[in-house]
BALOBA-1460 file (C-alpha; in Angstrom, 3 decimals):
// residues 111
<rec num="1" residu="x" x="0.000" y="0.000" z="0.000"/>
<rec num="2" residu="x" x="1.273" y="3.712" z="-1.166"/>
<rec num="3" residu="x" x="1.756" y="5.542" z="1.963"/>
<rec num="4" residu="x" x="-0.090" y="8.837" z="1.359"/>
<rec num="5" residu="x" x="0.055" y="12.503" z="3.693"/>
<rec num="6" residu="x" x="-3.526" y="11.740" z="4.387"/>
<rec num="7" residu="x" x="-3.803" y="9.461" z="6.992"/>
<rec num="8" residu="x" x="-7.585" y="8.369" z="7.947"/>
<rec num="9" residu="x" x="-6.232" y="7.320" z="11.676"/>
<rec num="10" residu="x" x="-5.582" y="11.222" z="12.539"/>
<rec num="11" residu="x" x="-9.214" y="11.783" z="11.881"/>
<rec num="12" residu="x" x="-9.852" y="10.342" z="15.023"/>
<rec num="13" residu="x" x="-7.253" y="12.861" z="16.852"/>
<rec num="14" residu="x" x="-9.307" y="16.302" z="15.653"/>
<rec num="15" residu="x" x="-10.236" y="16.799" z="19.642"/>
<rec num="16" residu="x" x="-6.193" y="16.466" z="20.171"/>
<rec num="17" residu="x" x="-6.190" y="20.329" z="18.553"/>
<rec num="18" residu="x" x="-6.966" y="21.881" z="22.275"/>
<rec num="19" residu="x" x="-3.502" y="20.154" z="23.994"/>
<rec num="20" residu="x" x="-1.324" y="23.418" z="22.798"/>
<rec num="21" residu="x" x="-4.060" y="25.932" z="23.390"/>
<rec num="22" residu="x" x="-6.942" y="24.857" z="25.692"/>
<rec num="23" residu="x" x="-8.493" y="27.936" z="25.106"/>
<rec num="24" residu="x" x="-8.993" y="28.590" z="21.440"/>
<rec num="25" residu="x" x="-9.354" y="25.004" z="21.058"/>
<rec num="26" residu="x" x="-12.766" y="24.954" z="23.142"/>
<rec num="27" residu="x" x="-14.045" y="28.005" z="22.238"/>
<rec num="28" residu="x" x="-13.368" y="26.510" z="18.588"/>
<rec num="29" residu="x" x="-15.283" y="22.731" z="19.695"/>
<rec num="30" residu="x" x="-17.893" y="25.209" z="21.362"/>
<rec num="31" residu="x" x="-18.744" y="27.482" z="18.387"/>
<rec num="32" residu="x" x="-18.732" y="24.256" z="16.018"/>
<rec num="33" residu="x" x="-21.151" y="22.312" z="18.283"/>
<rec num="34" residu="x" x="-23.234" y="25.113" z="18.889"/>
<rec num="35" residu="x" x="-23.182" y="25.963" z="14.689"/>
<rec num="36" residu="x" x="-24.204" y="21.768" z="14.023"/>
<rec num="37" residu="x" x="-27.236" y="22.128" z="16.581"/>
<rec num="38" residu="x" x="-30.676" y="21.689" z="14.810"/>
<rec num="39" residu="x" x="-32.005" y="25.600" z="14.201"/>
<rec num="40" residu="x" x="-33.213" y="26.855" z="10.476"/>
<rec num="41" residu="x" x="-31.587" y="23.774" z="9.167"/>
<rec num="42" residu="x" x="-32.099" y="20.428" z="10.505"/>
<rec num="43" residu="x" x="-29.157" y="18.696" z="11.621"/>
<rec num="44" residu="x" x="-29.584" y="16.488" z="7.940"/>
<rec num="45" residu="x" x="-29.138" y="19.950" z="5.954"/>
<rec num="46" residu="x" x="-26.467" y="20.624" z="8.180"/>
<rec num="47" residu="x" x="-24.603" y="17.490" z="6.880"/>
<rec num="48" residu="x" x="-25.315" y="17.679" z="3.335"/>
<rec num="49" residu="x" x="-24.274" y="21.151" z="3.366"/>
<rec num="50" residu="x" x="-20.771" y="20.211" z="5.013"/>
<rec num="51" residu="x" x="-20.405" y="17.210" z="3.059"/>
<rec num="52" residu="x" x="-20.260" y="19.601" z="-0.471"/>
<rec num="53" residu="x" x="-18.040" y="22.172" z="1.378"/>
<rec num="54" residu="x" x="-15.520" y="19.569" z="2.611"/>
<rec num="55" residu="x" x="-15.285" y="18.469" z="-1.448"/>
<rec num="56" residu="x" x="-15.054" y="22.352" z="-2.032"/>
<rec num="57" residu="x" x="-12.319" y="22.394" z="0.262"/>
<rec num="58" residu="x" x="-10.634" y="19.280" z="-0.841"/>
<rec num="59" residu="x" x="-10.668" y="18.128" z="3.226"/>
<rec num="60" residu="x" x="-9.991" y="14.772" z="2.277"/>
<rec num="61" residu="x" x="-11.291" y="14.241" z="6.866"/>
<rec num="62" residu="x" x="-14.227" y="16.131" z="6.392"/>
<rec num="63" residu="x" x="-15.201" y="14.180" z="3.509"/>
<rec num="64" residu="x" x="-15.002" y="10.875" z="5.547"/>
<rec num="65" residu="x" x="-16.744" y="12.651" z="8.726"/>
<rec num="66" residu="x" x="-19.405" y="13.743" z="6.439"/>
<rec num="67" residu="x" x="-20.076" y="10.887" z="3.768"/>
<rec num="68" residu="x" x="-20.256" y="8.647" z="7.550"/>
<rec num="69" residu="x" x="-22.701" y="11.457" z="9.482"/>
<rec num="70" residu="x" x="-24.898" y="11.563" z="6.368"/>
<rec num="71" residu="x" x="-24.926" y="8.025" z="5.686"/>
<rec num="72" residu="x" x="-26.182" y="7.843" z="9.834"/>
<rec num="73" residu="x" x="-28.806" y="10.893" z="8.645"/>
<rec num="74" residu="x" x="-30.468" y="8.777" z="6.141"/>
<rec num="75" residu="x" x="-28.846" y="10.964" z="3.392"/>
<rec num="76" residu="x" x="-28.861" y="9.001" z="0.122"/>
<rec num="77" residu="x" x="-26.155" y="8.362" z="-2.432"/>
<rec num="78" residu="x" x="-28.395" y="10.623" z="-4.983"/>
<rec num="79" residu="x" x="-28.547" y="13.596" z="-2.251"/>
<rec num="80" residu="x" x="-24.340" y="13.260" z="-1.172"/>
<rec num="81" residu="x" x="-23.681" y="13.545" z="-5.552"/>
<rec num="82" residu="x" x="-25.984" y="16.267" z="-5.829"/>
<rec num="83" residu="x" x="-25.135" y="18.225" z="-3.140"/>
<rec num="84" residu="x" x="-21.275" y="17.686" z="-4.461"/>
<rec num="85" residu="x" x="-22.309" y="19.291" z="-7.558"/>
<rec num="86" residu="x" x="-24.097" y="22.143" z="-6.546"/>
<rec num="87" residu="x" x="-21.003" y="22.819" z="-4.193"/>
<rec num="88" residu="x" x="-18.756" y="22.244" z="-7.694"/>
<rec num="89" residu="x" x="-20.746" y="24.427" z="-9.030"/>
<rec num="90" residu="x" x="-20.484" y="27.420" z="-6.836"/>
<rec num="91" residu="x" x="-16.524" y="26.719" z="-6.632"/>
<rec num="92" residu="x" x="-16.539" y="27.285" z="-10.651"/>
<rec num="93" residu="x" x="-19.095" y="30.084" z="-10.533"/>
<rec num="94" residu="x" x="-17.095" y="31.764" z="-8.581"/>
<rec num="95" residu="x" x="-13.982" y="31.230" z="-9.713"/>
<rec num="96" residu="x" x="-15.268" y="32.409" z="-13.198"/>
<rec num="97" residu="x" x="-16.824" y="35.570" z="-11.951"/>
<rec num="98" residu="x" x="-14.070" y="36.996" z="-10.446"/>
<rec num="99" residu="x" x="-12.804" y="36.519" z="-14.129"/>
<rec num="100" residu="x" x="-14.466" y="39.892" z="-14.843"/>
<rec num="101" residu="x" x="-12.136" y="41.492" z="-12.310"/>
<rec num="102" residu="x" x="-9.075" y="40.393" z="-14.768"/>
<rec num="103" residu="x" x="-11.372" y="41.741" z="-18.176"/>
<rec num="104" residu="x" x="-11.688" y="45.027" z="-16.118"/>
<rec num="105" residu="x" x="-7.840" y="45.341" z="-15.690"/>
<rec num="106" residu="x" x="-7.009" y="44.756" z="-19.229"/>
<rec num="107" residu="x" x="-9.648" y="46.949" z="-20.847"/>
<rec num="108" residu="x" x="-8.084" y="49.449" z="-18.280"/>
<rec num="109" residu="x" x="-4.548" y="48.545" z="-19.284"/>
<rec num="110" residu="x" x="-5.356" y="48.869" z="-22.869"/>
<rec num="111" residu="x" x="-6.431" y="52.574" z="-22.494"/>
């Protein structure tokens, strides 16, 4: 087996980010419970919504966290893809909008 930077096993160590700063570390654990409690969004929207930003963000831990806490939601293969997309989507979007910001700069550079 290729040994790879990503290791699944360190997954399990996310709560070890407190031992060299107690503080921000539980004000960090308390601000992400507190965001993951049901509200607007159910605690299933919740998921989906973090399973297409952890593919936005490449997080290769949130992905696994995610695809396993939907999977437990009831979340179906169909909703996980789709949710994926629309989060692909945005990601291109946006990286194509800003795309006006280097038009503006040449037609200025041109003058």
């Amino acid at each position: 087996m290729t040994k790879t930077y990503y290791d699944p096993a360190d997954l399990k160590k996310f709560g070890d980010i407190s031992n060299w700063n107690e503080t921000l570390g539980t004000k960090f654990f308390d601000y992400y419970a507190t965001v993951f409690k049901e509200g607007a969004l159910t605690a299933r929207e919740k998921s989906l919504i973090a399973l297409a930003v952890a593919h936005t963000e490449q997080c290769p831990y949130c992905i696994d966290a995610y695809t396993k806490d939907g999977l437990q939601r009831g979340i179906t293969k169909a909703e996980m893809m789709e949710a994926v997309h629309v989060g692909a989507a945005i990601k291109s979007g946006a990286t194509l909008v800003t795309s006006v910001q280097m038009m503006n700069k040449v037609n200025k550079l041109e003058m």
